[in-house]
C-alpha positions in Angstrom: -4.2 -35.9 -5.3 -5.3 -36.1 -1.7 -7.3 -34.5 1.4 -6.5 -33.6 4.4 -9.8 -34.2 6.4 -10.7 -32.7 9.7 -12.2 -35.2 12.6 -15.6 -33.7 11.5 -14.8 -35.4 8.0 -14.5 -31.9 5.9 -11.8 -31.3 3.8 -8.9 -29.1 5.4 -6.4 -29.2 2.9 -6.4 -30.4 -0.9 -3.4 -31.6 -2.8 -4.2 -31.9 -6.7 -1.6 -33.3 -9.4 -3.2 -31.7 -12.5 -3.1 -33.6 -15.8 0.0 -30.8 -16.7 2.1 -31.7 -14.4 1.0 -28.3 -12.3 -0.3 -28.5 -9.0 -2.9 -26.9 -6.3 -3.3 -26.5 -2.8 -6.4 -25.6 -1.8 -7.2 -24.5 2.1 -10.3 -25.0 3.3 -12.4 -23.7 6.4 -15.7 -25.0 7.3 -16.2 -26.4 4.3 -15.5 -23.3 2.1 -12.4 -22.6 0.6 -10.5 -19.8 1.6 -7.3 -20.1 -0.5 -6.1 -21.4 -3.5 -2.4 -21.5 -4.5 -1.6 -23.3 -7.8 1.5 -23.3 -10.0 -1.2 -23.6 -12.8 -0.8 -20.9 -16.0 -4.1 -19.8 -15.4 -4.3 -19.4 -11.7 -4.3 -15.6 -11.4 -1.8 -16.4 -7.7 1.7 -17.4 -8.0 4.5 -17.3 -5.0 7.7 -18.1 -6.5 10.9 -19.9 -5.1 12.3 -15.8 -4.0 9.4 -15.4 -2.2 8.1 -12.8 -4.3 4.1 -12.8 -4.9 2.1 -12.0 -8.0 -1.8 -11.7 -8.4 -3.0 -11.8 -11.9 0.3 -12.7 -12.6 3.0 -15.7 -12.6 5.8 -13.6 -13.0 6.3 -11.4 -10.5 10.2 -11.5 -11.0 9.5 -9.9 -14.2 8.8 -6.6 -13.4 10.8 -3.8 -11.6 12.9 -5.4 -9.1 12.4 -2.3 -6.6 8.8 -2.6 -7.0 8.5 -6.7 -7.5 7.6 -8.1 -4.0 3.7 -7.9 -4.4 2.7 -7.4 -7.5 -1.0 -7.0 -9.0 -1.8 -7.1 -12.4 -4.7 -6.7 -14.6 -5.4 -6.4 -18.3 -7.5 -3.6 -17.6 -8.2 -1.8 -14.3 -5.8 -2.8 -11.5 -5.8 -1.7 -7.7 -5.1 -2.8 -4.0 -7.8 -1.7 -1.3 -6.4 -1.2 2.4 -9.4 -0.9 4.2 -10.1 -0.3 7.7 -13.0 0.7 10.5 -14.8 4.0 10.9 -12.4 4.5 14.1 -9.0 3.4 12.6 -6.9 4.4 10.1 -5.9 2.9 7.2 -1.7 3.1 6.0 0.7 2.4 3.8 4.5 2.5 6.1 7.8 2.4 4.7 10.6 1.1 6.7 14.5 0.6 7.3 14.8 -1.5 10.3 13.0 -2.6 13.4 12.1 -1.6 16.3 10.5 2.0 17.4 12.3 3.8 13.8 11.1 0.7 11.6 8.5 3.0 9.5 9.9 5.9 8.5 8.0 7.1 5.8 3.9 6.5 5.5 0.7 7.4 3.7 -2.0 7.1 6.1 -5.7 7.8 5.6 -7.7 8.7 9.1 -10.9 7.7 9.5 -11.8 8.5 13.6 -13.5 11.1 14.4 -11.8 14.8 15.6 -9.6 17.1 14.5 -7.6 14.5 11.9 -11.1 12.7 11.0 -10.5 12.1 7.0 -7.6 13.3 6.6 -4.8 11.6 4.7 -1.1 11.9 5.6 2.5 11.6 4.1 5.5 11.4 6.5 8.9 11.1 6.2 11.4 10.8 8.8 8.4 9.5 11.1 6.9 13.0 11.1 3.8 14.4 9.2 5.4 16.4 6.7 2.1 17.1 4.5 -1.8 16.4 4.6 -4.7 16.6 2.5 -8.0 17.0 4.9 -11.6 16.5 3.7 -11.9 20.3 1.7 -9.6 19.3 -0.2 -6.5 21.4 1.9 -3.5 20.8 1.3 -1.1 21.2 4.4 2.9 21.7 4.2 4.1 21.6 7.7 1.2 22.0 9.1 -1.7 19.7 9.9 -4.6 21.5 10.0 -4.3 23.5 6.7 -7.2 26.3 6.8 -6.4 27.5 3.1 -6.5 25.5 -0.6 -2.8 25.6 0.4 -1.4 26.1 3.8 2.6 26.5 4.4 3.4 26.3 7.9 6.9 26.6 10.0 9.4 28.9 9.4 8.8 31.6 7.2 11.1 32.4 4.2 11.7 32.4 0.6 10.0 30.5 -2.4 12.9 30.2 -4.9 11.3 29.3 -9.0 13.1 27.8 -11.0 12.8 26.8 -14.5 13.1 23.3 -16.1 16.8 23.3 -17.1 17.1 25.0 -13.8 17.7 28.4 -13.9 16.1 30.7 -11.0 13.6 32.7 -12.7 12.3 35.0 -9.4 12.0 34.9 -5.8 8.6 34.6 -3.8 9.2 36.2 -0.5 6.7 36.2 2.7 6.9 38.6 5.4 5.0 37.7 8.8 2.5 40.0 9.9 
């Protein structure tokens, strides 16, 4: 292998042939090393020649191909952590283009203070649709739910169906 030294004399980048055949770039910053990409079985990071990324995993292409861009895996507990500051939010958007309509569906947890202060989100067609606040409300169509379940807009009927589909009664709601 070799190094990539800066004009201090640390390393900056490492290039390592390993005794497989398998090799590792390793990124340094001020002497610590910040990232490690290796084609190595036992590396748990692997970017493939699609572009598509796996943690914990060096197939990524194996999974769902919907849901195989970024995937994590662990043989046990597994999760992703989107974290952001007390006056921020923290989201998850869902797009179809660019420009102003790019996200058109997102999951977004607020963390600011206010009326939306912990509060989490779900739009679709870049509109709140539904949100959960801190009592545990849940809001449908309306974003400050005040009830365990809070259906706001228009008023009208609840149609229930059964599970072959069959309309087994009608909820209706009058205003008063």
């Amino acid at each position: 292998g070799f190094s990539v030294l800066s004009s201090a004399g640390g390393e900056l980048l490492r290039f390592i042939q390993e005794s497989n055949d398998s090799g590792k770039l390793d990124m340094y910053d001020g002497g610590s090393l910040k990232l490690r990409l290796s084609a190595h079985a036992s590396e748990a990071n692997y970017i493939n020649n699609g572009g598509l990324v796996g943690i914990g995993t060096d197939s990524p292409g194996s999974y769902d191909n919907y849901f195989n861009n970024l995937v994590v895996y662990e043989n046990g507990n597994a999760g992703i952590a989107i974290i952001g500051g007390t006056n921020g939010e923290s989201s998850l958007g869902f797009g179809d283009g660019t420009g102003a309509a790019t996200y058109r569906g997102a999951v977004a947890y607020v963390h600011t203070s206010g009326d939306n202060q912990d509060k989490m989100f779900f739009k679709t067609a870049a509109t709140n649709q539904m949100v959960i606040d801190s009592s545990g409300n849940l809001g449908v169509g309306e974003i400050s739910p005040s009830e365990r379940l809070h259906i706001g807009g228009n008023y009208g009927d609840f149609r229930l169906y059964s599970r072959t589909g069959i309309e087994i009664g009608t909820l209706a709601f009058n205003e008063y």
